[in-house]
N, C-alpha and C positions, 0 to 999 in steps of 0.2 A: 304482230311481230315485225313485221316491214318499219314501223312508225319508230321502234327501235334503230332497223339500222340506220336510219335518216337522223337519227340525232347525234352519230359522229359523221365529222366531215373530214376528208382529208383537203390540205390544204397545200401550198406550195409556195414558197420564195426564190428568190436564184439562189443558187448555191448551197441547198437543203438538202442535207442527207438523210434520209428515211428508216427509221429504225422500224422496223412492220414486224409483228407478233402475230400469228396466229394459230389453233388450237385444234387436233382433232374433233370430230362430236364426243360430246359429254366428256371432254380429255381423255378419252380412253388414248391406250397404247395402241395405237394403229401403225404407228411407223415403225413397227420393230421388225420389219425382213427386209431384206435387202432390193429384195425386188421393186416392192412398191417405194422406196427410198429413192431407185435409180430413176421410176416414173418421175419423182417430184423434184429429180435433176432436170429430167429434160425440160419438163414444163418450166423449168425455173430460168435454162438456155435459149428456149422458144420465145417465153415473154417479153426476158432483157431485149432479145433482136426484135420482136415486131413492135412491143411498147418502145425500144429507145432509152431503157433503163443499163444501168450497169451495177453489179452486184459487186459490192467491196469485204464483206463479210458475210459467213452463214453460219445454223448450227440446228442440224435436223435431233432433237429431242424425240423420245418415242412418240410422245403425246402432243408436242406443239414444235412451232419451226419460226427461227428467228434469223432474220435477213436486212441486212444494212445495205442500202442500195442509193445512188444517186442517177438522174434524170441525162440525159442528154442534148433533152430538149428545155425552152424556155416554159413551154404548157407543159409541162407530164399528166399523166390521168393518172394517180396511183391506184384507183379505185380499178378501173380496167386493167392496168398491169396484176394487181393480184387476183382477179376475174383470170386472169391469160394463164394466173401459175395454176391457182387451184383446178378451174373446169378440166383440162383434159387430165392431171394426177387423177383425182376421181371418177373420170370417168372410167379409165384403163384399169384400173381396181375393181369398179364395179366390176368390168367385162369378167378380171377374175373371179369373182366371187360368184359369178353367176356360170361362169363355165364348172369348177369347182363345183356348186349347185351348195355351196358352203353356207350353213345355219348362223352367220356374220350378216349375209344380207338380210336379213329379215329386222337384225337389232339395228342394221343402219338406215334400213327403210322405215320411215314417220310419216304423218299423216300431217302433209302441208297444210291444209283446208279441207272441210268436209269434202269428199269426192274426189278429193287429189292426194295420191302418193308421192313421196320424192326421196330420192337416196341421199345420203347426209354422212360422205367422209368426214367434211368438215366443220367445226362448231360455225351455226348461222352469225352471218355479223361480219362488219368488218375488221373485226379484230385490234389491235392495240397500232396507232401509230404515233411516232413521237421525230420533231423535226430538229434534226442537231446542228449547229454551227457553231460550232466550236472545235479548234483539236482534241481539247480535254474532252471531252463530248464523246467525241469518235472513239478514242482511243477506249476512254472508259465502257464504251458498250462494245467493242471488239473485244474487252477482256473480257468483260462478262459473258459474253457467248461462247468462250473458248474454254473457260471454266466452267460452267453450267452442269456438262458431263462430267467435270471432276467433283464437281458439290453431291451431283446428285448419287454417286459411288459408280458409277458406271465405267470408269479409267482411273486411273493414277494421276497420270499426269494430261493435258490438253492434246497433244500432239499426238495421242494412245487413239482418242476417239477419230475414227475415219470418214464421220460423215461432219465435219466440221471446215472450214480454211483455215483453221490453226496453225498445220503444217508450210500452209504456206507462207505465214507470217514467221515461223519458228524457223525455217531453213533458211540456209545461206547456201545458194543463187536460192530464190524462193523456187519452189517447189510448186507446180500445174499437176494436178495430178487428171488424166484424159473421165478418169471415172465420174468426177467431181463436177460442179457450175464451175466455168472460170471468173476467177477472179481479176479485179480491175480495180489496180492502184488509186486511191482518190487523185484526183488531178492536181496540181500544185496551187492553183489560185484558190485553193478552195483554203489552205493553211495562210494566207496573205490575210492581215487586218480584220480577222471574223469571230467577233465576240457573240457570245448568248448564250 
C-alpha cells in the first residue's frame, strides 16, 4: 500500500496554485454534520498558519473536500500541509466516535498490517493534486467547486451550500463568514504573464 502512495508526487513551481482533492474512506458520506465539518475548518485554519499556505477556494462535499490553495513560501511541502489538515480532523472524530462508543468506529477501524489496527476517516493516499497557472485555470476550478453541490442536488443554487467560499466570491463587499476557513484573495502577480 505505501509503494502506492509514493507514486504520486506533489510537486511545486512559483506561483502554483494547488487544486488538492481528497476523499472520505471508501467515499463514504462522513462529512454530513456539522460538527465534524467545523473540525475540518479548523484543521484547515491551523495548517494554512503553521504550513504557510493560504486557502483561495473550498468546497466540503459529504464524501470528499476540494481546496484550492497557494504557498507563501518558495519550498511549500504540500504533502505535510494536507498531513496538518487531515491528522487532527480525524483524530477529533475518532475521540467522538469512541466517546459515543458508536458502531462507525469499528467500519472505520482496518487492519493496517497484520498486528496493527488504525482508524481511517480518510481514503489512504494522497489524493488528487493538480498545479494551475493560469487565470482561466483558477477561475474554472472555483466554479467547479462552487457548483459541485448544485450538480449533485444538494442546493439550488451555489451560494445555498454553506460549507463552501461561494458566498464569498458571490457577495459584494465579499463576505468572511467567522464559521468558515478564511479566505485569501490570489495575489495579483500571480494574474501577470502566467500561461499553462
Amino acid at each position: 500500500m505505501s509503494g502506492n502512495r509514493k507514486r504520486v508526487k506533489h510537486y511545486h513551481e512559483p506561483s502554483d496554485i494547488h487544486e488538492l482533492t481528497f476523499s472520505c474512506y471508501h467515499r463514504l458520506p462522513l462529512l454530513s454534520n456539522d460538527t465534524w465539518r467545523s473540525y475540518l475548518t479548523e484543521s484547515i485554519i491551523q495548517a494554512c498558519r503553521k504550513q504557510r499556505f493560504c486557502l483561495a477556494a473550498f468546497v466540503f462535499m459529504p464524501e470528499h473536500v476540494h481546496l484550492l490553495v497557494f504557498a507563501e513560501t518558495n519550498a511549500p511541502n504540500v504533502s505535510r500541509f494536507l498531513a496538518a489538515v487531515k491528522r487532527p480532523c480525524s483524530a477529533s472524530i475518532k475521540r467522538d466516535l469512541v466517546t459515543a462508543q458508536s458502531p462507525l468506529l469499528d467500519t472505520l477501524t482496518v487492519q493496517e498490517r497484520p498486528g496493527k489496527m488504525a482508524f481511517r476517516f480518510w481514503q489512504e493516499g494522497p489524493g488528487y493534486d493538480r498545479n494551475l497557472r493560469s487565470e482561466e485555470a483558477v477561475i474554472s476550478a472555483i466554479d467547479y467547486f462552487h457548483n459541485n453541490p448544485v450538480r449533485r442536488g444538494l442546493c439550488e443554487s451555489a451560494a445555498q451550500w454553506f460549507w463552501s467560499s461561494a458566498r464569498f466570491y458571490l457577495t459584494n463587499p465579499r463576505e468572511q463568514d467567522p464559521l468558515l476557513p478564511m479566505i485569501t484573495r490570489l495575489p495579483s502577480s500571480f494574474f501577470t504573464g502566467t500561461k499553462g
